[in-house]
N, C-alpha and C positions, 0 to 999 in steps of 0.2 A: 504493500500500500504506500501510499504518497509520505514524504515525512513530517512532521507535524514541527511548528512552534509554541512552546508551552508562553503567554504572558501571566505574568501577576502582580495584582495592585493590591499594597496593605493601604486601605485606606482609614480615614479617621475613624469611621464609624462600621465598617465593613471591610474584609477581602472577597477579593474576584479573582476567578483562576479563568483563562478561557485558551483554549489552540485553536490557530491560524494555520490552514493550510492551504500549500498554493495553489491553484487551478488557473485555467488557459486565462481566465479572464483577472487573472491576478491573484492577492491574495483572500480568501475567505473563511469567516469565524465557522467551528466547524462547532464546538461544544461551548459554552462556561457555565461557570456555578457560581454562586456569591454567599457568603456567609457574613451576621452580622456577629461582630466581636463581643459585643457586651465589654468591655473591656476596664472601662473607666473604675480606679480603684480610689481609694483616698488618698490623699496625700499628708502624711504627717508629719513630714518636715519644713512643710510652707504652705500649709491650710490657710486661708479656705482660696487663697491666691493661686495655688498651684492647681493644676491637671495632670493627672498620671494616667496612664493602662499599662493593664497588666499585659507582660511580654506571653506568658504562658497559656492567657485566653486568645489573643491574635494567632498564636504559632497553632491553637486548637482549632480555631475558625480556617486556618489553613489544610492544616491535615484533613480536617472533612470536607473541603472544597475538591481537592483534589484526588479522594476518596470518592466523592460520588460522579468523578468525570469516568470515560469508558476506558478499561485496563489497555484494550485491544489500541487505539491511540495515544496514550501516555508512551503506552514502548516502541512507539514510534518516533518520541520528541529526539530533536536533534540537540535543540537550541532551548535556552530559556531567558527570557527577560523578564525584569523585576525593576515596578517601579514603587511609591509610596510617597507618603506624607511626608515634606519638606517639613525644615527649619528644626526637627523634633531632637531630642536624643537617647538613647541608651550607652548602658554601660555595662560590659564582660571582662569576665577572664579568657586571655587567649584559648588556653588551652583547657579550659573546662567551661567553655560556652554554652554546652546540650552534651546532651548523650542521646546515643542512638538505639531502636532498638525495633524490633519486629513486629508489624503491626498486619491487618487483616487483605494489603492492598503492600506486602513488600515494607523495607526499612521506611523509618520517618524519624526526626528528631525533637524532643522537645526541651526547653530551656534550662539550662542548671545555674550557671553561677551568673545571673544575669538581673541585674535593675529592671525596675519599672522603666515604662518610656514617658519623657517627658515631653506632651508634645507641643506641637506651635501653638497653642490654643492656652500654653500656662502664661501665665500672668506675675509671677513672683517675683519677675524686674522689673520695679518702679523703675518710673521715670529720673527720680534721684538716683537711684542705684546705678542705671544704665550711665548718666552725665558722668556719673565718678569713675567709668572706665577709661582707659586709654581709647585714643583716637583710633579709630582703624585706618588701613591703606586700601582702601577700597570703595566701589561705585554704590553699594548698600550700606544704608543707615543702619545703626543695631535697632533688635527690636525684642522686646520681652517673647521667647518661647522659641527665639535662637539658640545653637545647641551652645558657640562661645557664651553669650552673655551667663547661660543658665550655668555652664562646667566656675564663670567666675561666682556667682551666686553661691556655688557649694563651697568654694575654696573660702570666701568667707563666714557662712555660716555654719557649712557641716564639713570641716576640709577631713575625718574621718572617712569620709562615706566612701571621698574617691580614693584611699590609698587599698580598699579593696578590690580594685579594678584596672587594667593595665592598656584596657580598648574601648575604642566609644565607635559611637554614628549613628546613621537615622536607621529604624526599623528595617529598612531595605536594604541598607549594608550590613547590617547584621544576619539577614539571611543568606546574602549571596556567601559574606566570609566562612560562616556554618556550612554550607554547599561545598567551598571550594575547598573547604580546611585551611582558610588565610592564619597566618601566625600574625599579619598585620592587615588590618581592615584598608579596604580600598574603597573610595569614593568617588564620585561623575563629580566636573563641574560643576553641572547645576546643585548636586545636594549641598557639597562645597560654598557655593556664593551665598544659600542660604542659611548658611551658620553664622555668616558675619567673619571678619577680620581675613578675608578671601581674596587676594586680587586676581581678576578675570583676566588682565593684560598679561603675566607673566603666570600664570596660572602656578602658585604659590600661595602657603597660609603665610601672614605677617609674622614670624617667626621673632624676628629681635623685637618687635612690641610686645608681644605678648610674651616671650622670655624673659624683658626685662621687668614685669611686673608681676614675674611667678607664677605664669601659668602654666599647667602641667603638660608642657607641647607631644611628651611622649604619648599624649591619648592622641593625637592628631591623626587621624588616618593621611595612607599614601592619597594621591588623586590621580587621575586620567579619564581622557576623555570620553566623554555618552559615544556609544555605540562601541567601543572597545569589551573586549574578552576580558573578564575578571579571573577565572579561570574555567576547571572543568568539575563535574559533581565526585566525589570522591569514591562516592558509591551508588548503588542504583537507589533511587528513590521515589517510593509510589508506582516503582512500577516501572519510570522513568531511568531507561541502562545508565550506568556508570559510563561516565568520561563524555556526558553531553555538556556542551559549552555554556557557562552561564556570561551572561550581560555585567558590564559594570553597574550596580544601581542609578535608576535615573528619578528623576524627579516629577510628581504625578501630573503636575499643572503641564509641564513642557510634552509628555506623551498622553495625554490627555489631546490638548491641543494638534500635536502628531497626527491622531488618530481622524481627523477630521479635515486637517489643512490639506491641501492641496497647491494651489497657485500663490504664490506669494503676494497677489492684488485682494486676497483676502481678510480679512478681519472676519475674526470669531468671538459672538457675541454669546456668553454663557449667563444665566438667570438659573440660578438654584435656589441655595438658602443663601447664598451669598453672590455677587456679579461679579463679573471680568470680561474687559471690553481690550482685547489682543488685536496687535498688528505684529509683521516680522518687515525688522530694520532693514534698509538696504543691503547690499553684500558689500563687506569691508569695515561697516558700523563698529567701532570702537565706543564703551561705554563714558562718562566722564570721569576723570581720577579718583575725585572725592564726591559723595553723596550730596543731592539738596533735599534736607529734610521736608524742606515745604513741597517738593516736587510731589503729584498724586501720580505718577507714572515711575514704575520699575523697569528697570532691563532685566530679564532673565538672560542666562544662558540658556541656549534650542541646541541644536546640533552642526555639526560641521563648522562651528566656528561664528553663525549666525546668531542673530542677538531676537528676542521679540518685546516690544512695549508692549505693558502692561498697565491698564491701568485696572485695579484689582479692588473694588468696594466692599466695605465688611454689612452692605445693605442690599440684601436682597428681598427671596422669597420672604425670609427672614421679617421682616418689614410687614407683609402682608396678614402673614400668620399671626401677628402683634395684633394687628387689627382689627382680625375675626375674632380671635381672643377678648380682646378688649368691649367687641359687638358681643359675643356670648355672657360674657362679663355681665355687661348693662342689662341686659334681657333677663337674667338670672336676677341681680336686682330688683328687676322689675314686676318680680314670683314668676317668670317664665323660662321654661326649659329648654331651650334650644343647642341642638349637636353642631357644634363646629364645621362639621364635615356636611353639613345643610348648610349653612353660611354661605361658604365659597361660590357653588354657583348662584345662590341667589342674588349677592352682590356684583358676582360678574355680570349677567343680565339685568340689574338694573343700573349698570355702568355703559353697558353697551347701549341703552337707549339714549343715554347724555352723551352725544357727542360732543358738547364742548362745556366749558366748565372756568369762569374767572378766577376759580380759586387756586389757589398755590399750595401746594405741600413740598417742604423741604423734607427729604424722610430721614437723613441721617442719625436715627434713631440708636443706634451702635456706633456711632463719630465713625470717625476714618483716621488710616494708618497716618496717614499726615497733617491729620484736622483731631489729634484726639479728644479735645473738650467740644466741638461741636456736637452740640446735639439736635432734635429736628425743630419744625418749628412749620406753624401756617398760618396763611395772609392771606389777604384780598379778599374776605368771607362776607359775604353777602348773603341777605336774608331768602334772597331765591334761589341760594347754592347750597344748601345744607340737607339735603336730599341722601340715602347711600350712594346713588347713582353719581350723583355729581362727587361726593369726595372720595368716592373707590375709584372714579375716571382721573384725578387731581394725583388720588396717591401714586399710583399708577404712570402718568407722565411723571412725577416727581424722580420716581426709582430710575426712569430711563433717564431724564435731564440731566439728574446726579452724575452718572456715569459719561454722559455727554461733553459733561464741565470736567468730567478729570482728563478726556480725551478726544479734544473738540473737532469736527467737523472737519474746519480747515485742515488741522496735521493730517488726519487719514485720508484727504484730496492730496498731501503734499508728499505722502509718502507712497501715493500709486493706491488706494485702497479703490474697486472698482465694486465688490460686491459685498455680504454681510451674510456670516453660514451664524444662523439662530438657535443654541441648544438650551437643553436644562429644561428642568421641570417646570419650575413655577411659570416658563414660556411656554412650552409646550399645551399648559394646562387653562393658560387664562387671554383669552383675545384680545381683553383690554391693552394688557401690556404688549401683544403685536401689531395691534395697530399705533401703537404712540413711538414703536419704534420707527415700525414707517412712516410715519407723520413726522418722527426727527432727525430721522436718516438718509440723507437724500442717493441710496445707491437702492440696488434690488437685494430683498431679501429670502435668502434660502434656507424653510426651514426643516427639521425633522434629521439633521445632521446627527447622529448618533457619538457622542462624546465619550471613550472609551478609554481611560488610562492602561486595563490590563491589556486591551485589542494594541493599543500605539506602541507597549513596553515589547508586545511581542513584533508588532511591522519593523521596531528599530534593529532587530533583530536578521 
């Protein structure tokens, strides 16, 4: 039979396992499965600020994903690529990472001498805390739930924790190095830049900064570049023969994105619980030395060298779900019981009958990476706008303007953008907010784009 690519995405709240196999007409998703983690543990050494999961419910939500894919195609995989949740960290012992052992579908591993993961979503570096570190050399601002900022947070407050530990990196490095039996964890650019203290230009950690202020660089993983070989599996696994190649880990946003980009006059317009409004920089695009913390646009590192804006809102679905909530809320007050999950369309259909609307909603309900005390705010309210129609149509344009204002119009004419591929759920699900795109987007838009991090982790493949 054909041979297979295995992808997999550890993501925040779920893994997915899926194989890609080639056919005449390119490549095509043959199987996946998705498990959710459950994962989220307490944190008791930076309650209630911190976020943890546990590494042993992710690596369980893995084993059954890949358990319940077909035996007869797993020992077919050649290749395997692994992507996951940026900025996070873990911490092992090289040499007593997991132990291996025999399970119903062939070997599989589960964690031994291994931390919680902390991921991008922890909080425990105040804004103070972050001021008082060294500068970085690089084009990204630090940000609380970065893996440096967090490994300096324990150095000062718990510096025990890490002298039991000799290896760090995101969940996805830690699988591949597990895989390959790394003695030293290896990591892609892109996970790299989003740890902070990263420079993308000479692709290096800032070593003498952070030497000079004691940080413990021997966790630092090696680096190299997305799409390179990290090594080969050590042993057969799941099923899956010993000595298939694994992927360096890559990061979920950039094969995400992957998995859907095609032309480079693209922009990918994602609406889940969260927005990101993507363009990829010209060829040759150098990012700038040092960070503008006011800037709403990131450079990620993509592949091959190329860079994509990002402009990345912490307001999305997010936003709307606030809303209903807030509708059920009032109703509930009011001695009335209404289901949330009634809500939704009822409000979208009385939105879709107002097509226009004076009022303004700013929704930055969640601030933003670069605006963090903004919060939302509305205007213009007039006594014959106060309908759900008219301010589910208001919220609605808000969410898309937001993201509009972090990455205006003009840039994506100036940078070749010719069409707009539309994913994510809360798009997928709510008209209002497709038609306010097209009402603010002046390109054509294409939607139903299937956004796949484990489908991209395995195309990069």
């Amino acid at each position: 039979g054909p041979t297979c690519v295995l992808g997999i995405d550890l993501g925040t709240t779920s893994v997915k396992a899926a194989l890609v196999t080639g056919t005449e007409r390119g490549l095509a998703l043959a199987q996946s499965c998705s498990r959710e983690t459950q994962a989220y543990s307490d944190s008791l050494g930076a309650a209630p600020q911190g976020m943890e999961q546990d590494v042993q419910k992710i690596m369980r939500a893995l084993n059954e994903c890949l358990a319940a894919l077909p035996q007869q195609q797993l020992q077919r995989v050649t290749h395997i690529g692994i992507s996951g949740q940026m900025h996070g960290v873990v911490f092992w012992k090289s040499d007593k990472g997991c132990k291996w052992s025999e399970g119903g579908t062939g070997p599989a591993f589960e964690p031994d001498k291994v931390s919680h993961l902390v991921t991008w979503q922890d909080s425990r570096c105040s804004p103070t805390f972050l001021s008082s570190l060294p500068l970085p050399q690089s084009h990204v601002s630090l940000a609380t739930g970065f893996g440096c900022p967090t490994v300096y947070w324990y150095l000062k407050n718990s510096p025990d924790f890490l002298k039991a530990y000799d290896a760090a990196g995101t969940i996805q490095d830690y699988v591949v190095a597990m895989l390959c039996d790394l003695k030293k964890p290896l990591m892609s650019v892109q996970n790299a830049a989003s740890w902070g203290y990263f420079n993308c230009r000479n692709k290096s950690w800032n070593t003498d900064i952070l030497q000079k202020s004691g940080f413990p660089v021997h966790l630092l993983p090696e680096v190299g570049d997305p799409g390179s070989i990290a090594g080969r599996t050590t042993c057969a696994w799941h099923g899956i023969p010993k000595g298939a190649k694994v992927g360096i880990a890559l990061g979920d946003f950039q094969c995400s994105v992957y998995s859907c980009l095609t032309e480079r006059t693209d922009a990918v317009l994602n609406i889940s619980t969260s927005a990101q409004l993507t363009i990829s920089m010209p060829l040759g695009f150098q990012p700038p030395e040092a960070p503008d913390p006011s800037s709403a646009v990131t450079y990620f590192p993509y592949f091959n060298g190329d860079y994509l804006a990002v402009a990345a809102s912490l307001n999305g679905g997010n936003v709307l779900a606030t809303f209903v909530g807030m509708v059920a809320q009032w109703a509930q007050e009011l001695g009335l019981q209404v289901q949330e999950s009634a809500i939704y369309p009822r409000i979208i259909q009385a939105a879709l009958a107002q097509k226009h609307s004076q009022l303004s909603v700013h929704p930055t309900l969640f601030g933003e990476r670069h605006l963090p005390e903004q919060l939302a705010s509305v205007s213009s309210i007039g006594a014959s706008e106060l309908s759900l129609g008219h301010v589910t149509r208001a919220l609605c344009r808000g969410l898309v303007e937001n993201l509009c204002s972090m990455l205006p119009v003009q840039q994506l004419q100036e940078t070749g953008v010719r069409r707009i591929l539309g994913s994510g759920s809360a798009l997928a699900r709510n008209e209002v907010l497709r038609q306010e795109v097209e009402r603010i987007f002046p390109f054509p838009v294409v939607y139903g784009k299937d956004v796949d991090a484990a489908v991209g982790a395995a195309m990069v493949m």
